[in-house]
C-alpha positions in Angstrom: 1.0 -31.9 22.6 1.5 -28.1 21.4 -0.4 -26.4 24.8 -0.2 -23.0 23.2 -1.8 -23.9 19.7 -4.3 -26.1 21.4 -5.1 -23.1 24.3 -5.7 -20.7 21.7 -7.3 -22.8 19.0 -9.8 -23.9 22.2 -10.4 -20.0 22.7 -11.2 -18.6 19.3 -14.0 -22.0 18.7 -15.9 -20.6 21.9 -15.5 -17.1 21.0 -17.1 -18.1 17.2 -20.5 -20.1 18.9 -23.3 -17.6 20.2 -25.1 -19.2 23.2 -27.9 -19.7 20.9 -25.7 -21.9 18.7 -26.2 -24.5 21.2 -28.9 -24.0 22.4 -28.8 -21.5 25.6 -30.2 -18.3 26.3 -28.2 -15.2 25.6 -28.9 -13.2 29.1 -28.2 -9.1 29.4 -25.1 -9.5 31.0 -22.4 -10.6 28.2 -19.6 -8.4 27.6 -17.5 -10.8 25.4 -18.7 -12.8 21.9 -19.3 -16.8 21.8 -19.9 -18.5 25.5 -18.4 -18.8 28.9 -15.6 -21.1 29.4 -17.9 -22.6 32.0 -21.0 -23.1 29.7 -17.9 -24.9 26.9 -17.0 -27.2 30.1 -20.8 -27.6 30.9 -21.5 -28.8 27.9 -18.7 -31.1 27.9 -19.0 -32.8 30.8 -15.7 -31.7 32.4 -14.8 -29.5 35.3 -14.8 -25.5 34.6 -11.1 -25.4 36.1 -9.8 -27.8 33.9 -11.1 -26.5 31.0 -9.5 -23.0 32.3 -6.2 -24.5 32.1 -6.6 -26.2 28.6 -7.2 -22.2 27.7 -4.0 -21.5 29.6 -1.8 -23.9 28.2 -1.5 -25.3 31.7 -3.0 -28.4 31.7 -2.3 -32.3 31.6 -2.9 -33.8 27.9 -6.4 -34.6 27.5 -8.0 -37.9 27.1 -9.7 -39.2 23.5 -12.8 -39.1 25.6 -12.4 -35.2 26.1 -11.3 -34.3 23.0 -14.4 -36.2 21.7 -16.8 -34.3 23.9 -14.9 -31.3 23.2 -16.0 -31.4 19.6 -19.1 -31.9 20.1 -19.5 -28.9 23.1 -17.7 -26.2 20.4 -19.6 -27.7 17.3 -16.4 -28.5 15.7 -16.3 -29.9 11.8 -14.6 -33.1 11.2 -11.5 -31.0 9.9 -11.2 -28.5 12.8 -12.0 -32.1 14.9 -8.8 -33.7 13.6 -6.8 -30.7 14.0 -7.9 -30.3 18.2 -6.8 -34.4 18.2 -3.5 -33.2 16.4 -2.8 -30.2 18.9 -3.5 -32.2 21.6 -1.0 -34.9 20.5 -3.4 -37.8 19.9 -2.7 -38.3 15.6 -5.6 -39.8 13.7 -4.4 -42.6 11.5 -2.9 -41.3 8.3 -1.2 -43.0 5.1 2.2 -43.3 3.8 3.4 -40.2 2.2 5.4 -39.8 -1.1 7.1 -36.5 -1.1 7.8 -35.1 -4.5 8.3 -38.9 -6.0 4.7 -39.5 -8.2 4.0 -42.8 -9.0 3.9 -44.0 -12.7 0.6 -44.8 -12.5 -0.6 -41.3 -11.4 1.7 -39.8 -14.5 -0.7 -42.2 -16.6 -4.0 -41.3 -15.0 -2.1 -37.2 -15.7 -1.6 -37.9 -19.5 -4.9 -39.6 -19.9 -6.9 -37.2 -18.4 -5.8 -34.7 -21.1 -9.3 -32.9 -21.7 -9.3 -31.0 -18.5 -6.6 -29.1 -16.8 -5.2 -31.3 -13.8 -2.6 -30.5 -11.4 -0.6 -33.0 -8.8 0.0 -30.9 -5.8 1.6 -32.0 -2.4 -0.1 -31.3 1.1 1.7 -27.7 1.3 0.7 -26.4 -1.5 3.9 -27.8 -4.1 3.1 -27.9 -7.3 4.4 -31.7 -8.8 2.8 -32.4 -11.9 0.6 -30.8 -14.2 -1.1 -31.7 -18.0 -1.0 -29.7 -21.1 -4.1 -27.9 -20.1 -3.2 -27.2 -16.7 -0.1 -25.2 -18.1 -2.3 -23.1 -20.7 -4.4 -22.4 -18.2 -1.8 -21.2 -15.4 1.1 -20.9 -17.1 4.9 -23.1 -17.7 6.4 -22.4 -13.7 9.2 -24.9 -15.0 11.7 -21.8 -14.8 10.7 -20.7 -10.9 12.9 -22.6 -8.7 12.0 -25.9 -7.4 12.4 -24.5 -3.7 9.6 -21.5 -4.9 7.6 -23.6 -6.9 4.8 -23.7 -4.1 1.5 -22.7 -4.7 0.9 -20.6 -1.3 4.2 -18.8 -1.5 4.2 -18.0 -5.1 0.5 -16.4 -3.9 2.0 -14.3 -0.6 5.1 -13.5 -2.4 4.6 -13.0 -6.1 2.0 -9.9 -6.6 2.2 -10.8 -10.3 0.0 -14.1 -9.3 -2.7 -12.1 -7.9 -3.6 -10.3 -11.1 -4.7 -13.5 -12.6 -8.1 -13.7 -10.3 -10.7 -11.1 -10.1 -10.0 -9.0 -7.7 -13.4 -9.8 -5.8 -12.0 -13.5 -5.2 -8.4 -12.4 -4.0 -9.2 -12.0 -0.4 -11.0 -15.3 0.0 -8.7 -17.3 -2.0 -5.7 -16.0 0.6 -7.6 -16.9 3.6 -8.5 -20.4 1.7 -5.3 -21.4 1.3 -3.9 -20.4 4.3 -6.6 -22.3 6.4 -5.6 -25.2 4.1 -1.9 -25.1 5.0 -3.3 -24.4 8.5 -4.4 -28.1 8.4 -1.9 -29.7 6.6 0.8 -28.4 9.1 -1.1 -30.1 11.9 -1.6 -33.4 10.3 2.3 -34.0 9.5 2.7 -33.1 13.0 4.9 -29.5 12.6 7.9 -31.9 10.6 10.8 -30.0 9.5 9.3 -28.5 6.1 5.9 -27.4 7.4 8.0 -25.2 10.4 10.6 -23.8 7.5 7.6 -23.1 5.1 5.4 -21.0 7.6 8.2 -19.2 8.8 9.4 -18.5 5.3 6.0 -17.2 4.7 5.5 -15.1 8.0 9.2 -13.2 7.2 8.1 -12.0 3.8 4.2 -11.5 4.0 2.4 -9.2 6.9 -1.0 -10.8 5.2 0.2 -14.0 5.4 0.8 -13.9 9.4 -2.1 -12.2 9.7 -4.0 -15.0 8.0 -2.0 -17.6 9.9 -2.8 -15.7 13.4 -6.6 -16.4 12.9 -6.1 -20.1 13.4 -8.6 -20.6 10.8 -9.0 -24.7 9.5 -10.3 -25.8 6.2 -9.2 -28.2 3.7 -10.0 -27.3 0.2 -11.8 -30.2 -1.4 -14.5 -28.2 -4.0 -14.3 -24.8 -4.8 -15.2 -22.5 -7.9 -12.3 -21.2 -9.3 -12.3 -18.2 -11.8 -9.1 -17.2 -13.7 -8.4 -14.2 -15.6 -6.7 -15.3 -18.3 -3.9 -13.0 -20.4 -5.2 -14.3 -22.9 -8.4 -15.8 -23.4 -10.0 -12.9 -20.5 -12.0 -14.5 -17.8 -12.5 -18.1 -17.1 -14.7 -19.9 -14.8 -13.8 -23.2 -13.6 -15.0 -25.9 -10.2 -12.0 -27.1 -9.4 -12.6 -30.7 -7.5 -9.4 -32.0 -4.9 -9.4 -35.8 -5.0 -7.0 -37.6 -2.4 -4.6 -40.0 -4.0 -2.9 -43.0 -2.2 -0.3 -40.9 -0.6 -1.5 -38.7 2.1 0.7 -35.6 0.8 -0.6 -35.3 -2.7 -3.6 -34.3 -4.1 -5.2 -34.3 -7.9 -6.6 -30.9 -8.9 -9.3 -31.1 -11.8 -10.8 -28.2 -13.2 -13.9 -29.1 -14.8 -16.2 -26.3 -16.5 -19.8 -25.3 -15.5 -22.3 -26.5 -18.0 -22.2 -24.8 -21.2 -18.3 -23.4 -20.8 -16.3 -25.9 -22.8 -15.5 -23.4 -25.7 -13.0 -22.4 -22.8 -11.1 -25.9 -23.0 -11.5 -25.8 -26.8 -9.4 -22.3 -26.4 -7.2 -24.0 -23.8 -6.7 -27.2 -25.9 -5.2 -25.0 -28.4 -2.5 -23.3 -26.2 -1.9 -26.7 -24.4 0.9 -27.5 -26.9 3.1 -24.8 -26.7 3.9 -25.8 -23.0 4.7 -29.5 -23.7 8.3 -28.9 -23.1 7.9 -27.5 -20.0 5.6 -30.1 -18.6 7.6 -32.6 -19.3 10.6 -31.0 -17.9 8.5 -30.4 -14.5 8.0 -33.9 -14.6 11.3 -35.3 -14.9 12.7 -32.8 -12.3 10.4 -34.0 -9.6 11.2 -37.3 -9.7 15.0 -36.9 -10.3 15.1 -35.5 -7.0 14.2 -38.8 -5.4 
């Protein structure tokens, strides 16, 4: 059970709902956003002082049962649901992971999926794996150092990166990715490699603590993704996050919106000057095994 995470996730859910989020009447009298911590146990079912003391990281681990109502009383989604089970020390069930090892069959669904860019990225944001038209669309990262070639850090730590989106999208994207890692941190439990990662990332970006310090939870699944290509200009993409049978790696796919496949066309034909490197990304991932 991680009482402080879990006191101050608890807080910043009330302060987000409005009274008329669930359905009570505002009054003259508030001085603070969201509701009461007496209205959040009301709604609950559970006793105002013992909700005071989940706030104050003071309390006994609560039940299933009161995590359950919990949700429900702060209007919690199913991600920011698993993530108060995960504070609280209750883990939903989860599958084997596979590290930086990719299965044979997931390099042959890679190669064969060769008209869209696709990517193989673990839970934290590690790039594994990516196709021809991944790397002419994001560039070879086979000479960055395995230990840097993460998605997040190359993003907090890299200005270089940035330049690549609009600068419209740049804000959003930071706070997408770290409410992502927000997520995955909680579901492996705060192992060894989630703790070195974040505090990697809090020593070397003031945005990136920041971000982290919101508490905010969302795991990317669907998202528009534009690119500012050196050189093909701008690029619009949907990128879609499919879950694989390990549950620390994902498959990116970047599919265009109707009517915007002269941009693969363009891609296709920049796809084979990476080939080396691709392969080479490959083979390095799973030699470390």
């Amino acid at each position: 059970m991680h009482r402080d995470d879990l006191a101050d996730f608890l807080r910043r859910s009330r302060e987000r709902l409005a009274p008329r989020d669930v359905g009570l009447v505002e009054g003259p009298r508030r001085r603070t956003p969201g509701l009461r911590r007496e209205e959040v146990a009301a709604l609950a079912g559970m006793s105002a002082d013992y909700y005071m003391r989940l706030e104050q990281a003071r309390s006994s681990q609560p039940s299933v049962q009161m995590l359950a109502a919990l949700t429900r009383a702060l209007r919690l989604t199913i991600d920011e649901r698993d993530h108060l089970y995960l504070l609280a020390g209750h883990h939903p069930p989860e599958g084997a992971r596979a590290g930086e090892y990719l299965r044979p069959s997931l390099l042959y669904l890679l190669d064969r999926l060769d008209s869209v860019p696709v990517q193989v990225v673990g839970d934290l944001g590690d790039l594994l794996a990516q196709n021809d038209m991944a790397l002419a669309l994001f560039g070879c990262v086979c000479t960055v150092a395995p230990e840097d070639r993460n998605i997040v850090l190359r993003w907090f730590t890299e200005p270089d990166v940035r330049s690549h989106f609009p600068a419209e999208d740049r804000a959003e994207q930071a706070r997408q990715l770290v409410a992502d890692l927000r997520a995955a941190v909680a579901r492996r439990g705060d192992d060894e490699a989630s703790r070195a990662l974040v505090a990697r990332l809090r020593a070397a970006s003031a945005e990136f603590a920041a971000l982290w310090d919101r508490h905010e939870v969302a795991v990317r699944r669907s998202h528009p993704y534009r690119i500012v290509h050196p050189e093909l200009g701008r690029l619009d993409f949907d990128c879609e996050v499919l879950a694989t049978p390990a549950a620390d790696q994902r498959l990116r796919v970047f599919t265009p919106p109707p009517g915007g496949t002269e941009a693969l066309d363009m891609l296709r034909e920049l796809g084979p000057r990476h080939r080396h490197g691709s392969a080479a990304a490959r083979t390095s991932a799973n030699e470390r095994q």
